[in-house]
N, C-alpha and C positions, 0 to 999 in steps of 0.2 A: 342249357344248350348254347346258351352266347354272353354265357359270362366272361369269358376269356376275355384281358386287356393285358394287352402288351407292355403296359407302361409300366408295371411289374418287373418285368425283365430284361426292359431297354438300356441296352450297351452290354450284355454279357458276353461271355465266350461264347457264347451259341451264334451272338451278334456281331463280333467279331468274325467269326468264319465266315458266314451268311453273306455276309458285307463286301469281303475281301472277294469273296469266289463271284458273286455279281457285279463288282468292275472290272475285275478283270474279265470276264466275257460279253461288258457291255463295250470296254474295250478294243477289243476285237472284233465285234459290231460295228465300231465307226469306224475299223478298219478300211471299209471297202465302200465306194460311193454311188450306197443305194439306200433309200430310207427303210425300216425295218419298226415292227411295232413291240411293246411289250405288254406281256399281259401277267399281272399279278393278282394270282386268284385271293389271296388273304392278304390283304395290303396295308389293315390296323389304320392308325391315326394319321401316321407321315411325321410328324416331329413327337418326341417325349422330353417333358420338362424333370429333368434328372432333381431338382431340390422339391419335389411335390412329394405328396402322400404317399404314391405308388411307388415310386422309386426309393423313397428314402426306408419306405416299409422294408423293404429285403436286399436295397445298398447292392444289387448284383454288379451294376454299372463298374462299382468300385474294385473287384474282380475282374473286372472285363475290358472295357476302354480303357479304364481310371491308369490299369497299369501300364498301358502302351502310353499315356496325354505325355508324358516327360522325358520320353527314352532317347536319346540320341542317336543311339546305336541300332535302329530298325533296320531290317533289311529295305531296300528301295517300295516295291510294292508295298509294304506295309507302310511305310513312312508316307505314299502319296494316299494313303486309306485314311491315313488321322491328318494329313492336310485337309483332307475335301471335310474330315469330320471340326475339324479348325475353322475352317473357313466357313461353315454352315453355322457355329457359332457365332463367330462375327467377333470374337475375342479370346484371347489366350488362356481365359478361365472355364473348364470344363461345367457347361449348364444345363445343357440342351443334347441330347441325341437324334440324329434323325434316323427317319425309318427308309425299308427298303424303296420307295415311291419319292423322298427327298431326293437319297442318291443318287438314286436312275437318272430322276431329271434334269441335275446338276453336271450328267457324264455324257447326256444323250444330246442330241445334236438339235440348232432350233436356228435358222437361219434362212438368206435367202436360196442356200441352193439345197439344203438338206435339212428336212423337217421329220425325224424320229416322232412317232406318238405311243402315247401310253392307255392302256385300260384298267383302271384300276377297281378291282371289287372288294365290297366290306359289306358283312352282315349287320355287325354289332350298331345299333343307331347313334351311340355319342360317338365311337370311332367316328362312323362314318360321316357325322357330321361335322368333325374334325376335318378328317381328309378334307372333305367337300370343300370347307375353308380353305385349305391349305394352296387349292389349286381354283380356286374362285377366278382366278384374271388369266389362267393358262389358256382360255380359246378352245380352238378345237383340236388342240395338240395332245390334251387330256381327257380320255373322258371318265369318268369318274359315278361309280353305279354300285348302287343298296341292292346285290345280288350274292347267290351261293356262285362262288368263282368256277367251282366244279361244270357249273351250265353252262356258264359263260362262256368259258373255253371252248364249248362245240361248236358253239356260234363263230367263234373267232378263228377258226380255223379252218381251210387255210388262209392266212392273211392276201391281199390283192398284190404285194409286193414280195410275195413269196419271201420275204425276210421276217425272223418273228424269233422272240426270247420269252419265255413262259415262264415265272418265278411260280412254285406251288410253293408255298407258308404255311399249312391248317396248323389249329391250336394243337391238334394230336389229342383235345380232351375228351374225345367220344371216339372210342375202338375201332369204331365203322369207319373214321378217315384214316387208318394204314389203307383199308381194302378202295376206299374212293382213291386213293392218290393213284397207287396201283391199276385201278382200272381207267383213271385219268390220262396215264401216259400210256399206257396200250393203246389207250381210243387216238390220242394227240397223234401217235406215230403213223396210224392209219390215215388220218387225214393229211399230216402233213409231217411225214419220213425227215424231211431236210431241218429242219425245228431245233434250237437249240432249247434245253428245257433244264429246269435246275431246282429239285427240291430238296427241302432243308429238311431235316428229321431228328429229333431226342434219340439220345440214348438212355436208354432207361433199361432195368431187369426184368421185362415183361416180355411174353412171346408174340404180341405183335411187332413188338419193337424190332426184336431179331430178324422178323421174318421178312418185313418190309424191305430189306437190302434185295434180297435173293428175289422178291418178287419180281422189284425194279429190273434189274439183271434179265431176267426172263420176260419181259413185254417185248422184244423184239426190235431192239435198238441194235442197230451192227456197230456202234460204237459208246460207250460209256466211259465215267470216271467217276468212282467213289472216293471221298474224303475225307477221312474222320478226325476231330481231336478232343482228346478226353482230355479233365484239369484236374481229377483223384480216380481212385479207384472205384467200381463198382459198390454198391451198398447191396448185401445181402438180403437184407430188408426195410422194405420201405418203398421208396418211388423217387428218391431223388435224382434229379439227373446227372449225369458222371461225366456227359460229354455230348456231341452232336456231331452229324456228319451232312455231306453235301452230294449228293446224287446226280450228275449232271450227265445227261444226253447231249450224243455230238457235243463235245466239249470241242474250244481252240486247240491248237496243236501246240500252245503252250503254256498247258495252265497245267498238265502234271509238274512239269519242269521247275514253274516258279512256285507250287505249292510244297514241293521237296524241298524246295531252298528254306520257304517262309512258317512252315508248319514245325519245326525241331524247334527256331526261335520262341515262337507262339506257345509251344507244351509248356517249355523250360521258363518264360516268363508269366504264365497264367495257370501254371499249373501248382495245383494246394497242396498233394504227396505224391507219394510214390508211385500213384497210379495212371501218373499224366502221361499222355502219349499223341502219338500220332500215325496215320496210315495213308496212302494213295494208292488205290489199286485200279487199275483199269484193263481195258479188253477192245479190240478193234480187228474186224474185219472187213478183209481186204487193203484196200491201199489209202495211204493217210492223206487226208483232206485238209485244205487249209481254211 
């Protein structure tokens, strides 16, 4: 039940989407001058050492990151996505990947007049004993907890600053979290409507897989944005995954816009045949928010 580690799959396509779609709305977060909390219910390690065991066993990174580390030609967004992942290295040589809890903290605000914090939750014990490293001298800007993020979330919401950004992550390897996610952001919406919320999801040929979009869809968000991108085609048989998408509540009012630009690049350079692609779809009621 908590074998899942990340460091398997640190830097893939999945991580590149993941990645991209959470600055740009952490982004838009520091837009406005009011401090705001985030809460990541599966938040893994915080950094992955790309020449270890884990990584080198399945080389995803190399797929993933590996082919954006040289490109010159990124669209802007992309291009300030493998700076901050540059600059978290500390050198020009691709080593290191950080995780979604690196990122965040490197985007989010920490000063004297705007202090962002974060909650981060991990089950897995060496994960989280990582983590817990990771953010050892962060203060009270972090807090960092050996819990099921699904609970935590009720707790945490709604935040005292009515500003808040929810990353859900689950490993997906037990069936029962499509239906927890699902019933995660219905409860989240309840409590706190204004929320921007942002889960990552596989694509895989399984019928929870499919089903989970449609759920999402239907919890009762008056505004969403789905975004998918595959790097082959589906596999008939088996379970590999083909691609992954981003599910985001109350999204910015500009992140369909740079995800159309940045998602054709992204298919056509990560993509392994014929099957690579991409989609944005979204739905908004009533009148657009900033």
């Amino acid at each position: 039940m908590l074998s899942y580690r990340h460091a398997y799959h640190a830097g893939n396509h999945a991580d590149v989407l993941k990645h991209l779609v959470l600055k740009l709305c952490i982004e838009h977060m520091n837009s406005k001058d009011k401090p705001y909390i985030l809460v990541d219910t599966h938040a893994g390690a915080g950094f992955y050492a790309l020449d270890d065991e884990h990584a080198k066993r399945t080389g995803e990174y190399v797929q993933g990151i590996g082919r954006l580390w040289e490109r010159k030609d990124l669209p802007p967004p992309l291009a300030e996505y493998v700076a901050l992942v540059r600059a978290l290295n500390g050198s020009a040589t691709l080593r290191r990947y950080p995780g979604s809890p690196r990122i965040a903290a490197n985007l989010m605000r920490d000063d004297a007049q705007i202090r962002d914090t974060m909650r981060l939750c991990e089950l897995h014990s060496t994960d989280f004993a990582l983590l817990r490293r990771q953010f050892k001298d962060a203060g009270r800007r972090v807090t960092v907890e050996q819990a099921d993020g699904f609970e935590v979330l009720k707790a945490a919401l709604p935040p005292p600053s009515r500003r808040g950004l929810v990353l859900i992550d689950p490993s997906y390897e037990i069936k029962s979290d499509y239906m927890k996610v699902a019933a995660a952001i219905k409860d989240a919406l309840k409590r706190f409507a204004t929320g921007t919320y942002l889960v990552w999801h596989p694509m895989l040929p399984t019928i929870e897989v499919n089903q989970l979009p449609d759920r999402l869809k239907k919890a009762g968000a008056s505004h969403w944005l789905h975004a998918t991108l595959t790097v082959r085609a589906s596999a008939t048989k088996g379970r590999g995954m083909h691609g992954s998408g981003m599910f985001v509540v109350n999204p910015p009012w500009t992140l369909a816009a740079t995800l159309e630009d940045c998602l054709p690049f992204l298919a056509a350079t990560l993509g392994l045949d014929e099957g690579a692609g991409w989609s944005v779809d979204q739905f908004e009621q009533g009148p657009k928010k900033d």
